[in-house]
Jmol script that loads the backbone (N, CA, C; Angstrom):
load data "model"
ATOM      1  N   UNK A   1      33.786 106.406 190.803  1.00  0.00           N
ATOM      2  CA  UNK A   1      34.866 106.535 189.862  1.00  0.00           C
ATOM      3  C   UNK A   1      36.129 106.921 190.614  1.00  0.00           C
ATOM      4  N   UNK A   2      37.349 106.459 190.536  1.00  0.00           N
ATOM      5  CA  UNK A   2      38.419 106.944 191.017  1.00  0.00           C
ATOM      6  C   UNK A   2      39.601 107.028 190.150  1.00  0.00           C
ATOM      7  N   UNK A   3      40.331 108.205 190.307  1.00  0.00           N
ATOM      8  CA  UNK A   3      41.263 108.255 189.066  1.00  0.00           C
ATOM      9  C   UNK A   3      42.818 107.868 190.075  1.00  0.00           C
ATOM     10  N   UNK A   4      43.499 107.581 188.881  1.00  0.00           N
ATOM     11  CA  UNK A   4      44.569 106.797 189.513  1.00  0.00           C
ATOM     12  C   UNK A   4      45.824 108.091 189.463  1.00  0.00           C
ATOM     13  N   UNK A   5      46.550 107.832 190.572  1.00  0.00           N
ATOM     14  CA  UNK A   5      47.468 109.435 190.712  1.00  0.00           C
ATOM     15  C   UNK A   5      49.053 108.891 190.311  1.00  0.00           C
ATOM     16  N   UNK A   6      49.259 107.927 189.720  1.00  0.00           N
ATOM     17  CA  UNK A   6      50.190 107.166 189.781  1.00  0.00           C
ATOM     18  C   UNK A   6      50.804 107.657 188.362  1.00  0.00           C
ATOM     19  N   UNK A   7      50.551 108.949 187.997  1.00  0.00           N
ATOM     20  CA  UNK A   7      51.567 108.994 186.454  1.00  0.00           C
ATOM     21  C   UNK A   7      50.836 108.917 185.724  1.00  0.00           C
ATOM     22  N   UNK A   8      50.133 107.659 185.073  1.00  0.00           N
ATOM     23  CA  UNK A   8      49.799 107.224 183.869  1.00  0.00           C
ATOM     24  C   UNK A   8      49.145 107.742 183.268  1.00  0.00           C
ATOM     25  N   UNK A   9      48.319 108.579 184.056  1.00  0.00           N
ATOM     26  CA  UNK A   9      47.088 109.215 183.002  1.00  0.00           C
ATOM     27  C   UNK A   9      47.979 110.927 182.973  1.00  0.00           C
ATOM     28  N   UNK A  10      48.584 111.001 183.584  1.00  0.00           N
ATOM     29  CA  UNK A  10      48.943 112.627 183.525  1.00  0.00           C
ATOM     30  C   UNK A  10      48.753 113.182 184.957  1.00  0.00           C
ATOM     31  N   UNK A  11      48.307 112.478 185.941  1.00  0.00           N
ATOM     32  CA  UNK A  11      48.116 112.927 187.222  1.00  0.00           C
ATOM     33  C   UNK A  11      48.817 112.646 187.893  1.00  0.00           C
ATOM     34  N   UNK A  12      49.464 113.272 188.882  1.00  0.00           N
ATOM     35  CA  UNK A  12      50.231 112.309 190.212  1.00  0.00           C
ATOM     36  C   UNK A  12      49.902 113.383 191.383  1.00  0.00           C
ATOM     37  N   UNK A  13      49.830 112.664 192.815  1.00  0.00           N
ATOM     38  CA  UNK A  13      50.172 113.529 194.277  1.00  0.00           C
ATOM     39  C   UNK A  13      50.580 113.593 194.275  1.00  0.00           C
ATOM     40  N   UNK A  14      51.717 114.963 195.132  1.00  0.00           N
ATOM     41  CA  UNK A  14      52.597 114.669 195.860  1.00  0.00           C
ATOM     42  C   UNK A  14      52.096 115.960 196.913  1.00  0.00           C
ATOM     43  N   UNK A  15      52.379 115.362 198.378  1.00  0.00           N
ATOM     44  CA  UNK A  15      52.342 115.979 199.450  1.00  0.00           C
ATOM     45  C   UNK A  15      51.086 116.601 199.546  1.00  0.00           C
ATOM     46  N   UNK A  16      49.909 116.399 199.133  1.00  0.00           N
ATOM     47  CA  UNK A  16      48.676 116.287 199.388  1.00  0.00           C
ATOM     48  C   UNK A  16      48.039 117.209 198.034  1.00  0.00           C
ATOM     49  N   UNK A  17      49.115 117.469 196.906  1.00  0.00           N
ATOM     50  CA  UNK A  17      48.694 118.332 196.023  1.00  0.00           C
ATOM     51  C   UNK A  17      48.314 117.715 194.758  1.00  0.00           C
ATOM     52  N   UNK A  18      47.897 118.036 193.762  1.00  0.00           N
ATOM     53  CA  UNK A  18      48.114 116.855 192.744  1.00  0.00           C
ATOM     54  C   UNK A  18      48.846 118.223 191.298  1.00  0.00           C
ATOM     55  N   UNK A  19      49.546 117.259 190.762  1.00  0.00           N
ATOM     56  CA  UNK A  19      50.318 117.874 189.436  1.00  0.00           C
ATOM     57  C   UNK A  19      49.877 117.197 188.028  1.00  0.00           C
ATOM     58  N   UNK A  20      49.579 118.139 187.489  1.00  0.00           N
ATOM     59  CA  UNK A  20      48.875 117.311 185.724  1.00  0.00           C
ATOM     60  C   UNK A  20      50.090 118.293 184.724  1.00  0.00           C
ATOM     61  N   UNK A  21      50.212 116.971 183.622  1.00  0.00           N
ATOM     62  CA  UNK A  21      50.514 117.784 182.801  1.00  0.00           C
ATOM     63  C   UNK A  21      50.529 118.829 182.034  1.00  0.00           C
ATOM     64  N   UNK A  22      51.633 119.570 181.271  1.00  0.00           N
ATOM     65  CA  UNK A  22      51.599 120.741 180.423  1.00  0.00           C
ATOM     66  C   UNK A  22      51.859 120.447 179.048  1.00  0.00           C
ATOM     67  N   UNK A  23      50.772 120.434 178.397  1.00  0.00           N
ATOM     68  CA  UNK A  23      50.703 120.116 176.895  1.00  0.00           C
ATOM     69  C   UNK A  23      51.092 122.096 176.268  1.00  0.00           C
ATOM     70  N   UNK A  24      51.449 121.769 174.928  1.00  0.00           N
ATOM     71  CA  UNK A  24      51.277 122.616 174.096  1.00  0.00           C
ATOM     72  C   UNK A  24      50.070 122.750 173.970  1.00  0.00           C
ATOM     73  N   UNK A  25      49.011 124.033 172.909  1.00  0.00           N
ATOM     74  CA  UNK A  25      47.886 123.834 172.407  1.00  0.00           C
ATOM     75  C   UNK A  25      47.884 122.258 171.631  1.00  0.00           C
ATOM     76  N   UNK A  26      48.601 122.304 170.389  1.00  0.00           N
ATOM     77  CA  UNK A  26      48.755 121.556 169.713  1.00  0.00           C
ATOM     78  C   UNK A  26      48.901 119.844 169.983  1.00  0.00           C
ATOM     79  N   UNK A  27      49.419 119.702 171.278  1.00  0.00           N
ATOM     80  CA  UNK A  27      49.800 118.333 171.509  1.00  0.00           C
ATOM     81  C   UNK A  27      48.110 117.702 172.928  1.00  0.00           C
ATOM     82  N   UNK A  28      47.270 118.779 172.951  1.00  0.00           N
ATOM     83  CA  UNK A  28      46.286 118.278 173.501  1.00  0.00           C
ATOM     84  C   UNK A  28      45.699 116.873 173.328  1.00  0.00           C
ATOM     85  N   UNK A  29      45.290 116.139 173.885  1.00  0.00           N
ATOM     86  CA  UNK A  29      44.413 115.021 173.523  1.00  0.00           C
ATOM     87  C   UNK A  29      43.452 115.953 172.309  1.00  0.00           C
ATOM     88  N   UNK A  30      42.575 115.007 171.346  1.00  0.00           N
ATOM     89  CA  UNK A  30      41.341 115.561 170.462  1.00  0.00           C
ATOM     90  C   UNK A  30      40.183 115.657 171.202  1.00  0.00           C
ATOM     91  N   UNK A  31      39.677 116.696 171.343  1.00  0.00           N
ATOM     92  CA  UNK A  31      38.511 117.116 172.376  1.00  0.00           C
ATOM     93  C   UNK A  31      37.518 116.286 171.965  1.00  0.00           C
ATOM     94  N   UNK A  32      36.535 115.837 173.047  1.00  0.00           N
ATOM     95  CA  UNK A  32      35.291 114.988 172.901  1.00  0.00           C
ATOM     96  C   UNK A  32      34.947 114.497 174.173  1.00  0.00           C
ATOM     97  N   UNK A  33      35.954 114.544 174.990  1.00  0.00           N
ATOM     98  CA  UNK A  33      36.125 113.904 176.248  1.00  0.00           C
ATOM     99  C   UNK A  33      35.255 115.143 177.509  1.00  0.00           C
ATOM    100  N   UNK A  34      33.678 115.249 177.744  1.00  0.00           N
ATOM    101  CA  UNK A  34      33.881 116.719 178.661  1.00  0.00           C
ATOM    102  C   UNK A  34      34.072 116.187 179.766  1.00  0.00           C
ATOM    103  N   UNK A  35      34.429 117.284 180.344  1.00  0.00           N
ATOM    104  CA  UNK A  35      35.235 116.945 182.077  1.00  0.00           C
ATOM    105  C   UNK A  35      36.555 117.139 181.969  1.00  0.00           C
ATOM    106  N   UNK A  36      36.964 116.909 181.340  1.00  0.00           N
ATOM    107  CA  UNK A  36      38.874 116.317 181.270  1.00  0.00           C
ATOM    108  C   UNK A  36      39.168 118.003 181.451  1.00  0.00           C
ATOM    109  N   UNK A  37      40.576 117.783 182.495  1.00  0.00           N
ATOM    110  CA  UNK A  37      41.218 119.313 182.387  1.00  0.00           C
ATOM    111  C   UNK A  37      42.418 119.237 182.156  1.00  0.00           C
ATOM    112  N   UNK A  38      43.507 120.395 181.940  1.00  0.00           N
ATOM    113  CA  UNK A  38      44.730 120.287 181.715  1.00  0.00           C
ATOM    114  C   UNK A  38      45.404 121.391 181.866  1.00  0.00           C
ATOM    115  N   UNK A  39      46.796 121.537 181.876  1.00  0.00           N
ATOM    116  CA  UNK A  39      47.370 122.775 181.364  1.00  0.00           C
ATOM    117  C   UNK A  39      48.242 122.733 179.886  1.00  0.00           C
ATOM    118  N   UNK A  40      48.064 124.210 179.597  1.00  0.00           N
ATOM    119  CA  UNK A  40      48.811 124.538 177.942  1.00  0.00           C
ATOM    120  C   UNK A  40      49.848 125.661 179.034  1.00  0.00           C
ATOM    121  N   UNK A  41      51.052 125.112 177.965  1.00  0.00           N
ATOM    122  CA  UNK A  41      51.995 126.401 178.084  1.00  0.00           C
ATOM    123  C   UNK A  41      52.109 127.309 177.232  1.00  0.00           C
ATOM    124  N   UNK A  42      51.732 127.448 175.920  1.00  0.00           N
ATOM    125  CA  UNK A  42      51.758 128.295 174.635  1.00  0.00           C
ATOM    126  C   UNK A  42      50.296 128.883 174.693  1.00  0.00           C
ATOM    127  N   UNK A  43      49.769 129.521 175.155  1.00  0.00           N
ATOM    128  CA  UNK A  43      47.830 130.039 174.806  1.00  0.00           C
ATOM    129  C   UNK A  43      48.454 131.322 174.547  1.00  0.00           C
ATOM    130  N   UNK A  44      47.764 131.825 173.010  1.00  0.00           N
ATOM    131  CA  UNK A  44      48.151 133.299 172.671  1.00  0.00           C
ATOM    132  C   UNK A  44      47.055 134.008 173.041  1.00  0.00           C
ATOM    133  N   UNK A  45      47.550 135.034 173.920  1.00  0.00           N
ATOM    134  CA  UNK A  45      46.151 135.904 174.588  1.00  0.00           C
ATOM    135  C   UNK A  45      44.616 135.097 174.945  1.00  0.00           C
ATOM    136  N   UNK A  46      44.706 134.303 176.032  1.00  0.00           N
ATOM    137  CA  UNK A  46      44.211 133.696 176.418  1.00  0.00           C
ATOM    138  C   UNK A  46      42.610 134.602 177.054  1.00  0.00           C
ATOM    139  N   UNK A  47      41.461 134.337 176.575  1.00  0.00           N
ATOM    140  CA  UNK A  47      40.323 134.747 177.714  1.00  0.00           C
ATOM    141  C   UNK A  47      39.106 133.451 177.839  1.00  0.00           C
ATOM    142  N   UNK A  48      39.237 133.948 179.491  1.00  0.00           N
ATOM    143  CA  UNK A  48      38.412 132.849 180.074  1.00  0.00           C
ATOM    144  C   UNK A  48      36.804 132.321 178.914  1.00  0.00           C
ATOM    145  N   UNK A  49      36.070 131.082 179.385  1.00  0.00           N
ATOM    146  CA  UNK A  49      35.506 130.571 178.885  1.00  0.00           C
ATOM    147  C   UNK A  49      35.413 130.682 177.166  1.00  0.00           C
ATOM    148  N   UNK A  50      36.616 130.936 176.432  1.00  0.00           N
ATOM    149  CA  UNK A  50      36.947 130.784 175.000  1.00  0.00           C
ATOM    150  C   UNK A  50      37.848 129.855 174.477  1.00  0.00           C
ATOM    151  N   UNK A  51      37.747 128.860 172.868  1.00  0.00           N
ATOM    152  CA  UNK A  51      38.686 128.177 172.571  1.00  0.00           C
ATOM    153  C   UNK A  51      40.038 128.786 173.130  1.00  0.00           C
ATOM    154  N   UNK A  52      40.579 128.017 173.693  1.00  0.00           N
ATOM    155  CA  UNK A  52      42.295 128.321 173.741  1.00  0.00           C
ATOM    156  C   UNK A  52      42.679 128.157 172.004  1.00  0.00           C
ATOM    157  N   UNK A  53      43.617 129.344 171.920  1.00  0.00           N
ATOM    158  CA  UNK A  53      44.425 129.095 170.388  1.00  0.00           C
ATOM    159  C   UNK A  53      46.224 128.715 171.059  1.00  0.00           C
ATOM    160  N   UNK A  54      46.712 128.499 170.256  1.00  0.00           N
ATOM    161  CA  UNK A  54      48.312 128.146 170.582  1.00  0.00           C
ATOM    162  C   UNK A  54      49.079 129.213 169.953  1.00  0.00           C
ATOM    163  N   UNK A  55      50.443 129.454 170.075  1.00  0.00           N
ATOM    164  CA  UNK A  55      50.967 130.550 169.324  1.00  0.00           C
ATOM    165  C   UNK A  55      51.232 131.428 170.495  1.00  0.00           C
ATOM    166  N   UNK A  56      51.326 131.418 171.988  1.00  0.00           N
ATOM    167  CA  UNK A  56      51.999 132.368 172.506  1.00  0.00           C
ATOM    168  C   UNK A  56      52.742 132.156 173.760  1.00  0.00           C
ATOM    169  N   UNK A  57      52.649 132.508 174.977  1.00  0.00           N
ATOM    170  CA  UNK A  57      53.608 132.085 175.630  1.00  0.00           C
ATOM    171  C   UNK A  57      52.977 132.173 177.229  1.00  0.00           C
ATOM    172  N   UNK A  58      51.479 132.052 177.299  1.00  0.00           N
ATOM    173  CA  UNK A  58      50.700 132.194 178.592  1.00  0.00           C
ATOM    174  C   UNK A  58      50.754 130.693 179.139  1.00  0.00           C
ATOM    175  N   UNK A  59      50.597 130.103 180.448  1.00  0.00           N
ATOM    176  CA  UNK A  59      50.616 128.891 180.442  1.00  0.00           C
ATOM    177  C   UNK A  59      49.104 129.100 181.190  1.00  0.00           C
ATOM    178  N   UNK A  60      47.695 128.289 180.945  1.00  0.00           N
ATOM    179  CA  UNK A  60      47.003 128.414 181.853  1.00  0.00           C
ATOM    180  C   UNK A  60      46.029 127.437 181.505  1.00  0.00           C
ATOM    181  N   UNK A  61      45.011 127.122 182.684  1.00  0.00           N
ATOM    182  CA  UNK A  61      44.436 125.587 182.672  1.00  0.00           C
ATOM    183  C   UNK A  61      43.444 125.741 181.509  1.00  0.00           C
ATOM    184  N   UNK A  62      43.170 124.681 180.749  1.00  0.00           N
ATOM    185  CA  UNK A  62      42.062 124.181 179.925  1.00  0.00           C
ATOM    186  C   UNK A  62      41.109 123.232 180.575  1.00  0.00           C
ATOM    187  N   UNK A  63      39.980 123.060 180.166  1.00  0.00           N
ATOM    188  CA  UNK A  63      39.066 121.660 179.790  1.00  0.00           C
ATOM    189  C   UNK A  63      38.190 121.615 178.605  1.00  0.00           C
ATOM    190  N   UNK A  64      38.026 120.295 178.678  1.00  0.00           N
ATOM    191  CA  UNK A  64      37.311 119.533 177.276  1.00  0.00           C
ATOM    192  C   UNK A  64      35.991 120.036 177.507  1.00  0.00           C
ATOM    193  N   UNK A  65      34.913 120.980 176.755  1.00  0.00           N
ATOM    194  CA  UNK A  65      33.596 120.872 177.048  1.00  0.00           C
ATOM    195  C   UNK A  65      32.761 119.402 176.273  1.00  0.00           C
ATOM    196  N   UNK A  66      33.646 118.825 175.544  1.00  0.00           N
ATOM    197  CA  UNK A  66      32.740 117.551 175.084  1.00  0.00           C
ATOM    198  C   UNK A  66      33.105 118.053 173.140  1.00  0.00           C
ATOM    199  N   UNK A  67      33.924 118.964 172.896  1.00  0.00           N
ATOM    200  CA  UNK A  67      33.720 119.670 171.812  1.00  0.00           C
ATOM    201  C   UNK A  67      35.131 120.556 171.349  1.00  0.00           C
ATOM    202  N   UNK A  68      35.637 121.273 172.186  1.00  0.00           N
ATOM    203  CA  UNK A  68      36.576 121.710 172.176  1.00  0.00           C
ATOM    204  C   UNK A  68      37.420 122.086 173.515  1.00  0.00           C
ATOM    205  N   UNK A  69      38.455 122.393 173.416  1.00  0.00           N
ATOM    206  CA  UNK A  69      39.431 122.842 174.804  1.00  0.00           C
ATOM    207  C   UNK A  69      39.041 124.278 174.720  1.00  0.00           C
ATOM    208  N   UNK A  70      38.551 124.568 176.060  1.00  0.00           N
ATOM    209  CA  UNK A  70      38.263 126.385 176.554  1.00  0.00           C
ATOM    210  C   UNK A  70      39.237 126.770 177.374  1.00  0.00           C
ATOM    211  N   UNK A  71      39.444 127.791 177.859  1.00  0.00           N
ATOM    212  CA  UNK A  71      40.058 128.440 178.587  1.00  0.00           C
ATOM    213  C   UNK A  71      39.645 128.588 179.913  1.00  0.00           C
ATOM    214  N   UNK A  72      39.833 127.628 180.911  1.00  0.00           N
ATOM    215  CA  UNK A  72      39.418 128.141 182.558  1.00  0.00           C
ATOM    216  C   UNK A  72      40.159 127.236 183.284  1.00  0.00           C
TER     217      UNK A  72
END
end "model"
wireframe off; spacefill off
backbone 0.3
color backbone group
């Protein structure tokens, strides 16, 4: 499998790093997808391995468990 770093999906390199987008809670893809990761800029009181909620002002990475967006 190889993912493409070229923008389109939300990924790009640069200088050997890679950058993904920053969704709101709210503007996430609909979870179902597991694997997929991301960042939120709004998580209100964020703790690790729990639904992320939206409503505050933490920015920190998510992924899809197949079900919902968690916090890690």
């Amino acid at each position: 499998m190889s993912i493409a770093l070229d923008g389109s999906n939300g990924i790009t390199q640069n200088s050997g790093y890679l950058t993904s987008n920053v969704y709101t809670v709210s503007s996430l893809p609909t979870a179902g997808t597991a694997g997929r990761r991301a960042f939120v800029s709004n998580a209100l009181t964020p703790v690790i391995l729990t639904a992320v909620v939206g409503g505050g002002a933490v920015t920190v990475p998510v992924y899809d468990n197949g079900t919902t967006w968690i916090v890690g």
